[in-house]
Backbone bond lengths (Angstrom), bond angles and torsions (degrees), N, CA, C in turn:
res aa  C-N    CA-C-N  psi(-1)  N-CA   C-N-CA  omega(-1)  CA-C   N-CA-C  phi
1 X - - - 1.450 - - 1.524 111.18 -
2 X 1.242 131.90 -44.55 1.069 145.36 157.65 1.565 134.56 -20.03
3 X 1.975 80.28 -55.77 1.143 85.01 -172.03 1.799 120.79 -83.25
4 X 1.514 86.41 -26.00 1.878 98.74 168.86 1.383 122.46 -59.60
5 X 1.822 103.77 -6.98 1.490 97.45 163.39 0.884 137.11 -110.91
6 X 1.648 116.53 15.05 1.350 150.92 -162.62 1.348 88.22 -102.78
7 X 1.167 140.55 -42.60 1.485 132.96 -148.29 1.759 83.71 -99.13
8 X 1.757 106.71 -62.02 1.311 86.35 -168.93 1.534 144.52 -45.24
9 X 1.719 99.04 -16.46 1.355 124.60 -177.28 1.106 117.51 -69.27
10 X 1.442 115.74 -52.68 1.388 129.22 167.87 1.342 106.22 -55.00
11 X 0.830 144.95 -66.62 1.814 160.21 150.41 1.750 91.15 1.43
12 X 0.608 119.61 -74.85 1.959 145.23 -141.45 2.028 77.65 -82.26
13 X 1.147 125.76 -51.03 1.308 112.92 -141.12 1.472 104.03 -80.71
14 X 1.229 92.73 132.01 1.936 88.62 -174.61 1.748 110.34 -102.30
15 X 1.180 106.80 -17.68 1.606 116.19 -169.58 1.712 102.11 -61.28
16 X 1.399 146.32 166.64 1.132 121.99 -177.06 1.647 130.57 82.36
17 X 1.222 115.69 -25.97 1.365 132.93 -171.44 1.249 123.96 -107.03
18 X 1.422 96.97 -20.49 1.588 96.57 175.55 1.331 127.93 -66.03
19 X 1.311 130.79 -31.33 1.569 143.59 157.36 1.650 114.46 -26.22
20 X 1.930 81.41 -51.45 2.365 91.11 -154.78 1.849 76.10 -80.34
21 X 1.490 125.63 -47.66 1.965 105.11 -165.94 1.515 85.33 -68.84
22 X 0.790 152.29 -77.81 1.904 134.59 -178.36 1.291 106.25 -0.16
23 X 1.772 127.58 -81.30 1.204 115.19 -175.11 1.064 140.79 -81.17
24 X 1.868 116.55 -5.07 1.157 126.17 171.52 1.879 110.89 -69.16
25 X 1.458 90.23 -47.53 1.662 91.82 171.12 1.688 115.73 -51.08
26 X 1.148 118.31 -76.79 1.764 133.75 175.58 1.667 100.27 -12.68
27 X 2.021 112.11 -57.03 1.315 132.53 -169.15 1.578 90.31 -46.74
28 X 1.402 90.52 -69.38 1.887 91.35 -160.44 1.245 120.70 -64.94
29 X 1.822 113.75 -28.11 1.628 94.04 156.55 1.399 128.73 -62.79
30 X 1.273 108.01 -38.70 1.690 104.64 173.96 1.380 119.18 -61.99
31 X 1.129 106.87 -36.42 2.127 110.50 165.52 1.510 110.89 -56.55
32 X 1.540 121.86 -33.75 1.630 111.57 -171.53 1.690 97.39 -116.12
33 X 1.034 108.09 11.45 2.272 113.74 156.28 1.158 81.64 -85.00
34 X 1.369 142.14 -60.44 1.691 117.34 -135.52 1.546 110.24 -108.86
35 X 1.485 112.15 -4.09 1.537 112.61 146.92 1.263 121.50 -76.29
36 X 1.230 132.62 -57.50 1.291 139.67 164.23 1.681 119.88 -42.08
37 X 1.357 133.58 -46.19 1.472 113.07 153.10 1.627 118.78 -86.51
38 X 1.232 118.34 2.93 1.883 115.49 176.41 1.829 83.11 -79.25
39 X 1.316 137.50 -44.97 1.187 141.47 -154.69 1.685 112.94 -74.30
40 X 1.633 96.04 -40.44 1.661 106.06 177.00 1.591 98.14 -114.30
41 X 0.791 122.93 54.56 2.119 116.83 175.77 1.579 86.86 -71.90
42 X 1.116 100.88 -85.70 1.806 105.15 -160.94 1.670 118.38 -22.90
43 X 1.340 108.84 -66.59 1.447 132.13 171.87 1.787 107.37 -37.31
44 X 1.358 116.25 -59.75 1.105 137.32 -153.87 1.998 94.20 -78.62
45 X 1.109 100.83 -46.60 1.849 115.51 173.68 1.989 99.59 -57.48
46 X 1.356 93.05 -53.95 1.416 102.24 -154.83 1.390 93.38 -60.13
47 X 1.489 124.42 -40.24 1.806 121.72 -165.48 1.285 107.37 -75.12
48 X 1.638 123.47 -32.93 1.014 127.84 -140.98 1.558 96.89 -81.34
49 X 1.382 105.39 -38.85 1.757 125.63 -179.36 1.214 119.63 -68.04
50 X 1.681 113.70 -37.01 1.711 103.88 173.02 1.676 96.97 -87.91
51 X 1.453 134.26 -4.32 1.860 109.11 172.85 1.881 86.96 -82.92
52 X 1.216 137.83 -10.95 1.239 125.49 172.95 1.425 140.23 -90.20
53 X 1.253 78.84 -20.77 1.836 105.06 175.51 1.530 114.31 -89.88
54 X 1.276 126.76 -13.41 1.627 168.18 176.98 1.740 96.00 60.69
């Protein structure tokens, strides 16, 4: 019995967590930045050079 309230507690407790959703978030933006330009490099090179090249 105890122990089902040990888990639920931990479960329930949000204080503490904000750090690990901090880096889990950061992770997954940096996982879908570096699919999203590995996916468009060329395109993204190619535009970037003719607004530079005018």
């Amino acid at each position: 019995m105890s122990e089902n309230f040990c888990i639920q507690r931990f479960i329930e407790d949000e204080e503490g967590l904000t750090v690990v959703e901090y880096v889990v978030g950061a992770g997954a933006l940096a996982l879908a930045m570096g699919s999203f330009f590995g996916a468009f490099d060329d395109i993204l090179v190619a535009e970037i050079s003719s607004i530079f090249s005018g």
